[in-house]
C-alpha positions as CSV (number, residue, x, y, z in Angstrom):
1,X,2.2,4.9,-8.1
2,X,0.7,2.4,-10.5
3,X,-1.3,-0.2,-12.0
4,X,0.2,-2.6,-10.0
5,X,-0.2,-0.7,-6.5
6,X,-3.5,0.1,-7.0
7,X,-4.3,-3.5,-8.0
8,X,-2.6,-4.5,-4.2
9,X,-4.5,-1.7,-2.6
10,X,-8.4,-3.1,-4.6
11,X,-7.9,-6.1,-3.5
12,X,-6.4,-6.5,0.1
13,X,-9.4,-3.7,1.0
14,X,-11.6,-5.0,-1.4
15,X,-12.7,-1.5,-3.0
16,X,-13.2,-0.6,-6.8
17,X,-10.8,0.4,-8.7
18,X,-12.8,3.7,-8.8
19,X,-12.4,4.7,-5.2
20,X,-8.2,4.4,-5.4
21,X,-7.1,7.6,-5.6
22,X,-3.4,9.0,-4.8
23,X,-4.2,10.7,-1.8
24,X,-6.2,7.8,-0.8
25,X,-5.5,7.7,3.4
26,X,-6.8,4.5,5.9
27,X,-9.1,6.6,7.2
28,X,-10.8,6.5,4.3
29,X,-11.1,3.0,4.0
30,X,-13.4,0.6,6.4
31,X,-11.7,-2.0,6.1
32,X,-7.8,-1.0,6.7
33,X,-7.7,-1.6,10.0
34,X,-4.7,-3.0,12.1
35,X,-5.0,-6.8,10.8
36,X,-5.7,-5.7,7.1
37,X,-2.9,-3.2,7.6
38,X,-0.2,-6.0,8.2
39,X,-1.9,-7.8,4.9
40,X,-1.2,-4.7,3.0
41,X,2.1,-4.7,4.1
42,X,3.4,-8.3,3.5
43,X,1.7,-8.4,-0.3
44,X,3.6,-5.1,-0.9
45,X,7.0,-7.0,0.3
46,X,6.0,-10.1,-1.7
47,X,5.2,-8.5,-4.8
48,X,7.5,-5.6,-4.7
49,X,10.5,-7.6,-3.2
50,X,10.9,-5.3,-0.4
51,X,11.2,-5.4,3.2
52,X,9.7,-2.4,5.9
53,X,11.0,-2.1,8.9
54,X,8.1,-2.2,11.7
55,X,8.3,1.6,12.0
56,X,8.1,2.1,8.7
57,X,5.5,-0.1,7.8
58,X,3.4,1.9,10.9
59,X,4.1,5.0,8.9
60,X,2.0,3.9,5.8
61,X,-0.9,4.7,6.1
62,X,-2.1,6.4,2.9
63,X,-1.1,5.9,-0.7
64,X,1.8,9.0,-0.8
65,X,3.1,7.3,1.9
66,X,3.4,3.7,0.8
67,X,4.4,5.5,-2.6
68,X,7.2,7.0,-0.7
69,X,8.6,4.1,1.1
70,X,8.4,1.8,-2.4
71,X,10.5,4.2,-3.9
72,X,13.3,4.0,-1.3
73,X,13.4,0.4,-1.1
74,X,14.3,0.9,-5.2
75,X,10.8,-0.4,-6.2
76,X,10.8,2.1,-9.3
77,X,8.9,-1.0,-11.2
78,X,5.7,-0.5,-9.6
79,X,3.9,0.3,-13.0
């Protein structure tokens, strides 16, 4: 999506800014595991103003997919 997401994503995982890509997936990533995961997930509702319902939230696993569910919570300002 943005600035913004990729600057959540970089720091919750602690990668470079270099290694965010769109199709970016937690597979990819050492350190999104289950914990991490649900620290992902409450920054994004903090800083977006959003709230995922637990399935949804399980269903984010990659950057398309938190993408996706950002833009149907109407968080167009992700830039």
């Amino acid at each position: 999506m943005n600035e913004k997401l990729r600057d959540i994503i970089c720091d919750v995982f602690r990668i470079e800014p270099e290694r965010y890509r769109p199709d970016l997936a937690s597979a990819e990533v050492d350190a999104w595991d289950s914990v991490m995961h649900i620290t992902l997930l409450l920054t994004l509702e903090q800083s977006f103003g959003v709230t995922f319902e637990p399935e949804e939230g399980a269903e984010m696993t990659s950057i398309e997919a938190i993408r996706s569910a950002l833009a149907r919570h109407g968080a167009t300002d992700a830039d």
